[in-house]
PDB file of N, CA, C and O in Angstrom:
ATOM      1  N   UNK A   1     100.787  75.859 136.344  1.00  0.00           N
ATOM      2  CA  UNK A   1     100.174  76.962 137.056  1.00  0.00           C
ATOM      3  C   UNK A   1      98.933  77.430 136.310  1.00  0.00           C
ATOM      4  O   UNK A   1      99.043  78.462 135.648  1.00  0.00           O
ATOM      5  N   UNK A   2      97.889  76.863 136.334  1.00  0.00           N
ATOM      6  CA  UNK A   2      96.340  77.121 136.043  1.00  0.00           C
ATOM      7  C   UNK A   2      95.957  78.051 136.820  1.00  0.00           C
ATOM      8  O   UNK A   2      96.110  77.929 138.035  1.00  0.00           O
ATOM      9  N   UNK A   3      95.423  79.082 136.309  1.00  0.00           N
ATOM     10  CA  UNK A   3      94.944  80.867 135.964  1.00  0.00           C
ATOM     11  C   UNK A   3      93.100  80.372 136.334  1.00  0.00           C
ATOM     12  O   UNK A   3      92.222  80.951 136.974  1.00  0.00           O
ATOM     13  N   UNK A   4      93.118  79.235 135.681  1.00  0.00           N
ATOM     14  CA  UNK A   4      91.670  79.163 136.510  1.00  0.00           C
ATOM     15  C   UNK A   4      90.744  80.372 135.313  1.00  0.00           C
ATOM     16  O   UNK A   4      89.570  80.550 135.637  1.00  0.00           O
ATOM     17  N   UNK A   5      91.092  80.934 134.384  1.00  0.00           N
ATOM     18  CA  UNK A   5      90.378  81.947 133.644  1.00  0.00           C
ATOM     19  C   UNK A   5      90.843  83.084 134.363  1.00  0.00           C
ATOM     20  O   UNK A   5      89.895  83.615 133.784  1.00  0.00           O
ATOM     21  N   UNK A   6      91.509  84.258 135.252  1.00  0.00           N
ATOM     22  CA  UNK A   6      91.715  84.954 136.424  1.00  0.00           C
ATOM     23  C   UNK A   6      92.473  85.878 135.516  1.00  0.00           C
ATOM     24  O   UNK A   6      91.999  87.013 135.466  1.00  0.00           O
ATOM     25  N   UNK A   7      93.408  85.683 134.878  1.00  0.00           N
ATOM     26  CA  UNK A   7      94.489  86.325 134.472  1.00  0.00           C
ATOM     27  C   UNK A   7      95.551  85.979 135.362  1.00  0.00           C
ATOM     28  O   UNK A   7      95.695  85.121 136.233  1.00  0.00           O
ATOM     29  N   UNK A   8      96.398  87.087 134.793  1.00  0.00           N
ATOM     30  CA  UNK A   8      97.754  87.223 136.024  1.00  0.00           C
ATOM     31  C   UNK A   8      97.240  87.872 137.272  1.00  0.00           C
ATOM     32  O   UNK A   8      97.819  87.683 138.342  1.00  0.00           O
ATOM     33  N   UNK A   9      96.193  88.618 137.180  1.00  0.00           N
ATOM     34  CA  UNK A   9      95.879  89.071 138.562  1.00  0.00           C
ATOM     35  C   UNK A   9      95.963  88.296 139.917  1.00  0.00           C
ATOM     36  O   UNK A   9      95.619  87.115 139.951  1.00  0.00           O
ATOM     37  N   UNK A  10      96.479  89.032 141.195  1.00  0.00           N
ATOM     38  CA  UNK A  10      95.949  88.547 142.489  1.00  0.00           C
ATOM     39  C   UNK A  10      94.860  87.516 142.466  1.00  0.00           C
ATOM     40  O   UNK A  10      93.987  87.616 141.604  1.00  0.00           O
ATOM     41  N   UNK A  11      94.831  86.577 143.299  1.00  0.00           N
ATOM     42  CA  UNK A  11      93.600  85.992 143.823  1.00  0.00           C
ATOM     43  C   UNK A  11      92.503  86.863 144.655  1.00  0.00           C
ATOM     44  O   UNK A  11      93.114  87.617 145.413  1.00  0.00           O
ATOM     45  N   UNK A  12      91.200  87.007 144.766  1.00  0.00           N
ATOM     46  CA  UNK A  12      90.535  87.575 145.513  1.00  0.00           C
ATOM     47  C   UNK A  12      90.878  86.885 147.162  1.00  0.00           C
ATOM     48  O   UNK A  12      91.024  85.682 147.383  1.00  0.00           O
ATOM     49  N   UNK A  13      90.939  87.772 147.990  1.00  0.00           N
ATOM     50  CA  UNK A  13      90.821  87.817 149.019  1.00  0.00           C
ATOM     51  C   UNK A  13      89.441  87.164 149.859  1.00  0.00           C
ATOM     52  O   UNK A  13      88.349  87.726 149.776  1.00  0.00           O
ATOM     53  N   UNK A  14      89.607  86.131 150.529  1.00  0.00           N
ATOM     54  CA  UNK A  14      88.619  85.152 151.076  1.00  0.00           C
ATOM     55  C   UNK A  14      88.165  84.032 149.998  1.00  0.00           C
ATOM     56  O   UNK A  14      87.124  83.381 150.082  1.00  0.00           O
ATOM     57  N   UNK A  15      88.890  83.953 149.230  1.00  0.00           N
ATOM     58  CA  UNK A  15      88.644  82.366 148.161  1.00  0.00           C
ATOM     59  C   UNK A  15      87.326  82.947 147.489  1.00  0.00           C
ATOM     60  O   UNK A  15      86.620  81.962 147.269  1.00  0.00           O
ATOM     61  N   UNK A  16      86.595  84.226 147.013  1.00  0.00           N
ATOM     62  CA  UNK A  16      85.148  84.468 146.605  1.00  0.00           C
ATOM     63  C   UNK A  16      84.254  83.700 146.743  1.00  0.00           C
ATOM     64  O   UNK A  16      83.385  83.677 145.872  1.00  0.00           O
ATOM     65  N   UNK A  17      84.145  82.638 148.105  1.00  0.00           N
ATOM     66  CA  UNK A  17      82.788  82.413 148.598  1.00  0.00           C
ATOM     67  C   UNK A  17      82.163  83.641 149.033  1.00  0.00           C
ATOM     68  O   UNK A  17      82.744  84.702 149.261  1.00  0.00           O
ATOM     69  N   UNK A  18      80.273  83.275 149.178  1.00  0.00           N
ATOM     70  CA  UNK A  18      79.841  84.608 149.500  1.00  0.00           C
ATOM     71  C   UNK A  18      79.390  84.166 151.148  1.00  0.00           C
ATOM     72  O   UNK A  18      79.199  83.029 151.582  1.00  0.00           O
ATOM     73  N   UNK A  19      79.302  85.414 151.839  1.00  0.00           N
ATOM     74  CA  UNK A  19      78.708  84.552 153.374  1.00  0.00           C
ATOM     75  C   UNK A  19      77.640  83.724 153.865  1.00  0.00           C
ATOM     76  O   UNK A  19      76.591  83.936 153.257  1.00  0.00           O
ATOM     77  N   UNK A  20      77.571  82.941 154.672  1.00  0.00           N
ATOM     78  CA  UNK A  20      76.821  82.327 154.790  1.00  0.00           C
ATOM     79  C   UNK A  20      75.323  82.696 154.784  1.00  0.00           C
ATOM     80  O   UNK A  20      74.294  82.056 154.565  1.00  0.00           O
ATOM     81  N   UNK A  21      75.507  83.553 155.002  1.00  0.00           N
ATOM     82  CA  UNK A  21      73.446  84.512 155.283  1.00  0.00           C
ATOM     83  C   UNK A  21      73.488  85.164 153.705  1.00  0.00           C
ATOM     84  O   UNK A  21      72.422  85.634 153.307  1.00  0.00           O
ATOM     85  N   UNK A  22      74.721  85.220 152.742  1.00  0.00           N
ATOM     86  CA  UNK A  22      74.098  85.680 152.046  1.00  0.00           C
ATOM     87  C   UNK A  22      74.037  84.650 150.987  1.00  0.00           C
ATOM     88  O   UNK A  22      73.937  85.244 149.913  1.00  0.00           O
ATOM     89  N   UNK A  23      74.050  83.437 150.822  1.00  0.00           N
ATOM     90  CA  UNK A  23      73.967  82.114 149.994  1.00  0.00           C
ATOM     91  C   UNK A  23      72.177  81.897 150.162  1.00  0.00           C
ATOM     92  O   UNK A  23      71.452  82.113 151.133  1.00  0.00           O
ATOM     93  N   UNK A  24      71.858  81.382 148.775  1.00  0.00           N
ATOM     94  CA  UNK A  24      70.579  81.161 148.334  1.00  0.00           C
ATOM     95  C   UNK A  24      70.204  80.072 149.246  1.00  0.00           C
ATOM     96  O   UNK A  24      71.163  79.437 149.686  1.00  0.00           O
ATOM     97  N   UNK A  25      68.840  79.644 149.699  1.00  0.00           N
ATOM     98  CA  UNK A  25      68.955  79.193 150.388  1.00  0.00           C
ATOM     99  C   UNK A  25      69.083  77.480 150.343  1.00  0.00           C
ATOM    100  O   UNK A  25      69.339  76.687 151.249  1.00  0.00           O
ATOM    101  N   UNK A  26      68.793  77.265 148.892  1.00  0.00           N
ATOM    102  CA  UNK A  26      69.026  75.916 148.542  1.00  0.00           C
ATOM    103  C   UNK A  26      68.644  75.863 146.969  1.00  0.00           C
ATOM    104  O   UNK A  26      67.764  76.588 146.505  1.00  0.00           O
ATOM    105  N   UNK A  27      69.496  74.801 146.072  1.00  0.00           N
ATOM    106  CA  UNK A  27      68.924  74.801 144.840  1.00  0.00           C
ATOM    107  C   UNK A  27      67.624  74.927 144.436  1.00  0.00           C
ATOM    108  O   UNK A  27      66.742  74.269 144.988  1.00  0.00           O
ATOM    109  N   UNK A  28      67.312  75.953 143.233  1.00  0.00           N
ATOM    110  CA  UNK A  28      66.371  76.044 142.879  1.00  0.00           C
ATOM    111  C   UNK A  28      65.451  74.759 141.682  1.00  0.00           C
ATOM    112  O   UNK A  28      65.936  73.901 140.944  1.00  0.00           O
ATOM    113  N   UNK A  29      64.333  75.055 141.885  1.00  0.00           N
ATOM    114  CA  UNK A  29      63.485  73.758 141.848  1.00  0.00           C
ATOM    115  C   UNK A  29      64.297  72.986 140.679  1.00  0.00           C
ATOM    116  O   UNK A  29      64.680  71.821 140.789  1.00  0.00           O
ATOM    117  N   UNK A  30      64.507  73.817 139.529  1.00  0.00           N
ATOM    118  CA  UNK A  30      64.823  73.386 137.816  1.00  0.00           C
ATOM    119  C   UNK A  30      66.491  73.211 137.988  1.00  0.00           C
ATOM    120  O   UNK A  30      67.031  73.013 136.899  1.00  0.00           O
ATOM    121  N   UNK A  31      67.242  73.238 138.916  1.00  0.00           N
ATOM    122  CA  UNK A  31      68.785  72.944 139.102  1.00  0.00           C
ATOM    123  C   UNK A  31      68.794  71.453 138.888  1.00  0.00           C
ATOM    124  O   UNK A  31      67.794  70.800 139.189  1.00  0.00           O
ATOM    125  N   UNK A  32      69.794  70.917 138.420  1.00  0.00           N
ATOM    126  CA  UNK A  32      70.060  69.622 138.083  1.00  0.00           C
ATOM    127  C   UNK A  32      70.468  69.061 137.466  1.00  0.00           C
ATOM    128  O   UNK A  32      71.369  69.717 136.944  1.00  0.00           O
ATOM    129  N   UNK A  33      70.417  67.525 136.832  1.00  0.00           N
ATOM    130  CA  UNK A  33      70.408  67.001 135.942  1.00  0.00           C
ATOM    131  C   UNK A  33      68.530  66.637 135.374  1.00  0.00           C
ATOM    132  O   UNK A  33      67.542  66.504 136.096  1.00  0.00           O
ATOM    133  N   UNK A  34      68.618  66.578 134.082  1.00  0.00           N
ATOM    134  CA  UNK A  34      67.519  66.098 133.805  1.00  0.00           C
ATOM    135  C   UNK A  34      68.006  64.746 132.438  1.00  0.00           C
ATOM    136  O   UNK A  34      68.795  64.780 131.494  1.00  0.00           O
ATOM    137  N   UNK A  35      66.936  63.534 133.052  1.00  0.00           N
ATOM    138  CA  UNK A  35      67.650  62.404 131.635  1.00  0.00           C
ATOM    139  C   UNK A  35      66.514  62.217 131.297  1.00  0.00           C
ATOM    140  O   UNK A  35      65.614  61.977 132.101  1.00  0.00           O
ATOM    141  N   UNK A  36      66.347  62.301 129.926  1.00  0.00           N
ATOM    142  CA  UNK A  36      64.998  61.835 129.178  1.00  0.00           C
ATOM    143  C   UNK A  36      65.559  60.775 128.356  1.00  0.00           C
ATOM    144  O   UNK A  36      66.643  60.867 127.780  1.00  0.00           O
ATOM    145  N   UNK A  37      64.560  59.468 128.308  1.00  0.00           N
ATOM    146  CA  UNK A  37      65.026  58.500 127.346  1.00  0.00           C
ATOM    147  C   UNK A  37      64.565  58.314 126.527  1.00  0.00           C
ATOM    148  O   UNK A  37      63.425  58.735 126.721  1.00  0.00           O
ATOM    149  N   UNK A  38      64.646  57.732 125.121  1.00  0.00           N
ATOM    150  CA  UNK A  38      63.565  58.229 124.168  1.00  0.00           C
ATOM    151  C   UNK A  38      65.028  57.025 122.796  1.00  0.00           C
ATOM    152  O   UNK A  38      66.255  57.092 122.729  1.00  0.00           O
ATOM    153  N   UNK A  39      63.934  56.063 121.947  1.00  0.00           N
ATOM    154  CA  UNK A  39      65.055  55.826 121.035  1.00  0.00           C
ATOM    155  C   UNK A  39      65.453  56.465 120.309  1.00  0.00           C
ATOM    156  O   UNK A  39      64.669  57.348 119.963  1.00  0.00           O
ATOM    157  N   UNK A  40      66.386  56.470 119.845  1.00  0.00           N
ATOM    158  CA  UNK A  40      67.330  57.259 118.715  1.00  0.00           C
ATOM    159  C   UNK A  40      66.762  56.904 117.185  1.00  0.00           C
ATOM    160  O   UNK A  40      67.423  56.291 116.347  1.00  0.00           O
ATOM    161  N   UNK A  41      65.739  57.284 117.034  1.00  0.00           N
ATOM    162  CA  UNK A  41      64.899  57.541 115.664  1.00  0.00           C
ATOM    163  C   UNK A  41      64.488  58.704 115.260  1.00  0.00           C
ATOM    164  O   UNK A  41      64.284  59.544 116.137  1.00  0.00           O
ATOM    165  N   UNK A  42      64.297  59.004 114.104  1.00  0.00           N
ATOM    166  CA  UNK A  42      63.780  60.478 113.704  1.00  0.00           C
ATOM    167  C   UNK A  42      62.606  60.863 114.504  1.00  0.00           C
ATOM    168  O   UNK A  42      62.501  61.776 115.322  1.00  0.00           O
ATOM    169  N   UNK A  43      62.004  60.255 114.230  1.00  0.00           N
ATOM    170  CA  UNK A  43      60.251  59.944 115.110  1.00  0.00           C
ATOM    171  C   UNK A  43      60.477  60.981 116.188  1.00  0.00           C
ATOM    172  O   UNK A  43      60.126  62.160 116.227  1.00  0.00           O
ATOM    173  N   UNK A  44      61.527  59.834 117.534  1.00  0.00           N
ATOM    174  CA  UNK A  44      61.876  60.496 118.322  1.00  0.00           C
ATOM    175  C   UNK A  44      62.163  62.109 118.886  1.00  0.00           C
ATOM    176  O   UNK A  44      62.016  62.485 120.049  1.00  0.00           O
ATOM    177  N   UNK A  45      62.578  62.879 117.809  1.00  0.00           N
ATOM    178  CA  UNK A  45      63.277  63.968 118.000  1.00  0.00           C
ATOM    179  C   UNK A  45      61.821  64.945 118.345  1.00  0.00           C
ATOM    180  O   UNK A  45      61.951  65.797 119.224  1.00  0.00           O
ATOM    181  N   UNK A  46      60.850  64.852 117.854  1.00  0.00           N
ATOM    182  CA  UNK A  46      59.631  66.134 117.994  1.00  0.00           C
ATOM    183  C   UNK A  46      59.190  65.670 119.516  1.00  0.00           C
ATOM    184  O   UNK A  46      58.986  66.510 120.393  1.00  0.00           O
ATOM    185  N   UNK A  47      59.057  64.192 119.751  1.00  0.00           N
ATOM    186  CA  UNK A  47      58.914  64.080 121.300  1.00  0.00           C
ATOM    187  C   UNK A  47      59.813  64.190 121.984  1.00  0.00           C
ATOM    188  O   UNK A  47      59.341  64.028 123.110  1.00  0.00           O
ATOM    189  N   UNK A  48      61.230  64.431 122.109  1.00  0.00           N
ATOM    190  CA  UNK A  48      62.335  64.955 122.807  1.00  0.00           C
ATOM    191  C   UNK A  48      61.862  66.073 123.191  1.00  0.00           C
ATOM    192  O   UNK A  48      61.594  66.353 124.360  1.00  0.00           O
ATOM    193  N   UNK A  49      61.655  67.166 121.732  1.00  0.00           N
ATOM    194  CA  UNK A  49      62.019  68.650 122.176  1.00  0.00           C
ATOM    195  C   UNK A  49      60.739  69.323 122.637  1.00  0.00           C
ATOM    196  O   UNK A  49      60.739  70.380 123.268  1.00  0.00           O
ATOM    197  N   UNK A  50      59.426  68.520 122.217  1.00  0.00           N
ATOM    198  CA  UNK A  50      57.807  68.888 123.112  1.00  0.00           C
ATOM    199  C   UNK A  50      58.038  68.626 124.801  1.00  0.00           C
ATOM    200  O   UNK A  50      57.453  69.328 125.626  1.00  0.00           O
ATOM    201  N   UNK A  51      59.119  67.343 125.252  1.00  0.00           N
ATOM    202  CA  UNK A  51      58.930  67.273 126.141  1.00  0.00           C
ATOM    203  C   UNK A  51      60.175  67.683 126.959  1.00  0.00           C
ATOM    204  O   UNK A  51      60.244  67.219 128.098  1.00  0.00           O
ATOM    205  N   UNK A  52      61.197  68.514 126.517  1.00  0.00           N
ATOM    206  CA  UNK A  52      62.523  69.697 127.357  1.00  0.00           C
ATOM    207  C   UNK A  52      61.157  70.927 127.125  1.00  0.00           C
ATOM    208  O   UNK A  52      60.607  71.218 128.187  1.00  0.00           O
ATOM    209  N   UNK A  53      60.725  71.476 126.155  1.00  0.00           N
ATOM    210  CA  UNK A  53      59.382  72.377 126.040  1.00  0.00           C
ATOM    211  C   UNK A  53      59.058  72.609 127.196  1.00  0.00           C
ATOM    212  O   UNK A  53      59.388  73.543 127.927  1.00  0.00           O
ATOM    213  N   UNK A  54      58.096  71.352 127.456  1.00  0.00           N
ATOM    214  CA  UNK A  54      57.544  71.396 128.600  1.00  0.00           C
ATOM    215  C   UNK A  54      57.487  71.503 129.632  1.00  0.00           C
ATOM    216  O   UNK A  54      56.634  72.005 130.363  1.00  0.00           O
ATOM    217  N   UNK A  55      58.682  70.896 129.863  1.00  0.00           N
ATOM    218  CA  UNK A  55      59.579  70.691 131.435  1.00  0.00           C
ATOM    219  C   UNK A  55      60.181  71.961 131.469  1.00  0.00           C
ATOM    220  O   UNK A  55      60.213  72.318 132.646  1.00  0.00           O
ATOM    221  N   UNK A  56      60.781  73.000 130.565  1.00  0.00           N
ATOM    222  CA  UNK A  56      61.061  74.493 130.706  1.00  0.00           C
ATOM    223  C   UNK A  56      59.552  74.853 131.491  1.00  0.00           C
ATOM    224  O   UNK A  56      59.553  75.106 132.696  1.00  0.00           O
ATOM    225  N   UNK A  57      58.226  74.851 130.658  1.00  0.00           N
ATOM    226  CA  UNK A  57      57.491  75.471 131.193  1.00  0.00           C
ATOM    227  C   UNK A  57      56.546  74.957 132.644  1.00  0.00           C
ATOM    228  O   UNK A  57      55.598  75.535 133.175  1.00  0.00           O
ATOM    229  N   UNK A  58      57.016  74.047 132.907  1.00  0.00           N
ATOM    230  CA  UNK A  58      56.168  73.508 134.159  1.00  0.00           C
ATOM    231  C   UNK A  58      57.140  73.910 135.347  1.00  0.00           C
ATOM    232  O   UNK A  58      56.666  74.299 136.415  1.00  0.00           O
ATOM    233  N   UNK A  59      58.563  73.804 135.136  1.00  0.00           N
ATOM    234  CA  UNK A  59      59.772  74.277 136.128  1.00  0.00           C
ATOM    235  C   UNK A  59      59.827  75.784 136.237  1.00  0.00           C
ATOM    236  O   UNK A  59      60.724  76.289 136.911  1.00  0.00           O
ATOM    237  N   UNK A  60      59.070  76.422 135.718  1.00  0.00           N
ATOM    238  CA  UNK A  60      59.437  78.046 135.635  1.00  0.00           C
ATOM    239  C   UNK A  60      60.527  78.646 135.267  1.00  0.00           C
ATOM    240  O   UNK A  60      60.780  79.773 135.692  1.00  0.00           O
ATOM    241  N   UNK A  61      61.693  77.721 134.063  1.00  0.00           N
ATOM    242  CA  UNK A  61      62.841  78.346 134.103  1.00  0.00           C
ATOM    243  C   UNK A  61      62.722  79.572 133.268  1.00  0.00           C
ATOM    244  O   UNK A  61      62.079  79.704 132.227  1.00  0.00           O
ATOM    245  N   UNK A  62      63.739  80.796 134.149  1.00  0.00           N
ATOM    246  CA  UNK A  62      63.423  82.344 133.622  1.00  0.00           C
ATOM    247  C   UNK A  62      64.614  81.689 132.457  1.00  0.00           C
ATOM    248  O   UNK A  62      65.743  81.303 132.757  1.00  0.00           O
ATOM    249  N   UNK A  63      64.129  81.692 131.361  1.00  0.00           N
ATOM    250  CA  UNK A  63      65.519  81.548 130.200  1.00  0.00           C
ATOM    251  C   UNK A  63      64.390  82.073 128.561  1.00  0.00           C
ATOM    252  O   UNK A  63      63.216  81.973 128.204  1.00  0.00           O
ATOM    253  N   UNK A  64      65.343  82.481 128.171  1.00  0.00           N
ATOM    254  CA  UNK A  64      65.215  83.594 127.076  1.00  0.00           C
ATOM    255  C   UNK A  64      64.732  82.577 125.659  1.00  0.00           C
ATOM    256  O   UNK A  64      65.064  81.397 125.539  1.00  0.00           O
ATOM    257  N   UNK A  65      64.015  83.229 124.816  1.00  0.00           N
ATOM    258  CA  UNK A  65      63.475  82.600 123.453  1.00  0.00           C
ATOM    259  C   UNK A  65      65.222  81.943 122.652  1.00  0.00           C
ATOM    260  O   UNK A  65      65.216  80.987 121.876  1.00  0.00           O
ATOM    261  N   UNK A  66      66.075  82.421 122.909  1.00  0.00           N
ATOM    262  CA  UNK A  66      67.159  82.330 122.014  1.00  0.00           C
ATOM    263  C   UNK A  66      67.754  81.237 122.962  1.00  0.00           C
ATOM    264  O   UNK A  66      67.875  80.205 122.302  1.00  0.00           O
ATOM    265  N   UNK A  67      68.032  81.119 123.816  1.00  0.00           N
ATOM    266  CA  UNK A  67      68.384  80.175 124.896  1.00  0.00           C
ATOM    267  C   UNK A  67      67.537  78.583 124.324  1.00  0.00           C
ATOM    268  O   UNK A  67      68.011  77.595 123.764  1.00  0.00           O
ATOM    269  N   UNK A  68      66.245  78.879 124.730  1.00  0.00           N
ATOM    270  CA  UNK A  68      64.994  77.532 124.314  1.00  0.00           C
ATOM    271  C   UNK A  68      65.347  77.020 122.995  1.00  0.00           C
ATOM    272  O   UNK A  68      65.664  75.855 122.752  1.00  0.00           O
ATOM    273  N   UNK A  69      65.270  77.948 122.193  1.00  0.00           N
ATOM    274  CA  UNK A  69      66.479  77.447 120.370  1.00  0.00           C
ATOM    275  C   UNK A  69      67.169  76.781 120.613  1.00  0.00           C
ATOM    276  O   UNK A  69      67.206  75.619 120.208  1.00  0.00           O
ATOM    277  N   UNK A  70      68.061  77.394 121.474  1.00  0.00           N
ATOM    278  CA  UNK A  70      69.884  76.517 121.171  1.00  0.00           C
ATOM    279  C   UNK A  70      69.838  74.993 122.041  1.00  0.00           C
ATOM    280  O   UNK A  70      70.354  73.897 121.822  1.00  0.00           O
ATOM    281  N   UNK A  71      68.983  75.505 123.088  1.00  0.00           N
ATOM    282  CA  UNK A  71      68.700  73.976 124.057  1.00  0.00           C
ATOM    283  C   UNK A  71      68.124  72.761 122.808  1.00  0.00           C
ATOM    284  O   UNK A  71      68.599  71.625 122.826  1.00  0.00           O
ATOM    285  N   UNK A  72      67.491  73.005 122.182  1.00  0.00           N
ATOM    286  CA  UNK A  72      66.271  72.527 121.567  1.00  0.00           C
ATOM    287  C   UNK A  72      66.777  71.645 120.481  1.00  0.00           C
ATOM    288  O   UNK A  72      66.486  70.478 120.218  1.00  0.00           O
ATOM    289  N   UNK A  73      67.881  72.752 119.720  1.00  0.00           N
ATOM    290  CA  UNK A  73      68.331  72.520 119.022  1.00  0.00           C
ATOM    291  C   UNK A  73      69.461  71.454 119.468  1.00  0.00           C
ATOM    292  O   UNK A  73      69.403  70.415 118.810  1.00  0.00           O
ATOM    293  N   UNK A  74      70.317  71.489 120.295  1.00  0.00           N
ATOM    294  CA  UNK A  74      71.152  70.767 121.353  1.00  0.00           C
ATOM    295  C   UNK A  74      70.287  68.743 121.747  1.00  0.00           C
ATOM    296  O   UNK A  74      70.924  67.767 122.144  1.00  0.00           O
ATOM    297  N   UNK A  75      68.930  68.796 121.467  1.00  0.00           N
ATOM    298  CA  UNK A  75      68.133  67.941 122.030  1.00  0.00           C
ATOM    299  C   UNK A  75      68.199  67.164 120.393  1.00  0.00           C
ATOM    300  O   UNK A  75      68.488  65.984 120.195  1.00  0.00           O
ATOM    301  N   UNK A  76      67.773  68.406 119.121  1.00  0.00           N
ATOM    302  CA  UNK A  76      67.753  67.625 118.476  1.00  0.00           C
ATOM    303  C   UNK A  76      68.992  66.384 117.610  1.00  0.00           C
ATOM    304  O   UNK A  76      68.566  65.519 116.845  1.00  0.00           O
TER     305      UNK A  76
END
């Protein structure tokens, strides 16, 4: 019996989908997967994280200085 994270509480009432008119209207541009390939050399790692950098800033993702760290860091 998986809680799903919920607790012991009730289930919400209507499965917590939201209604149809009020759902976004389709993924936003930066939703996804993204695969960058690149060999597995030291070299490598400053052109990994110039180019997640970049792709943050050309996609407009709203994400925080401390966020871009941990991604970055995650790349290296």
């Amino acid at each position: 019996m998986d809680d799903q994270g919920r607790g012991s509480g009730p289930r919400p009432e209507g499965g917590g989908e939201l209604p149809p008119d009020v759902r976004p209207p389709g993924p936003l541009p930066y939703e996804g997967v993204w695969r960058f390939t690149a060999p597995a050399v030291d070299a490598s790692v400053p052109q990994a994280r110039h180019a997640v950098r970049d792709l943050l800033a050309r996609q407009g993702v709203p994400v925080s200085d401390e966020l871009i760290q941990g991604l970055l860091l995650i790349v290296s």
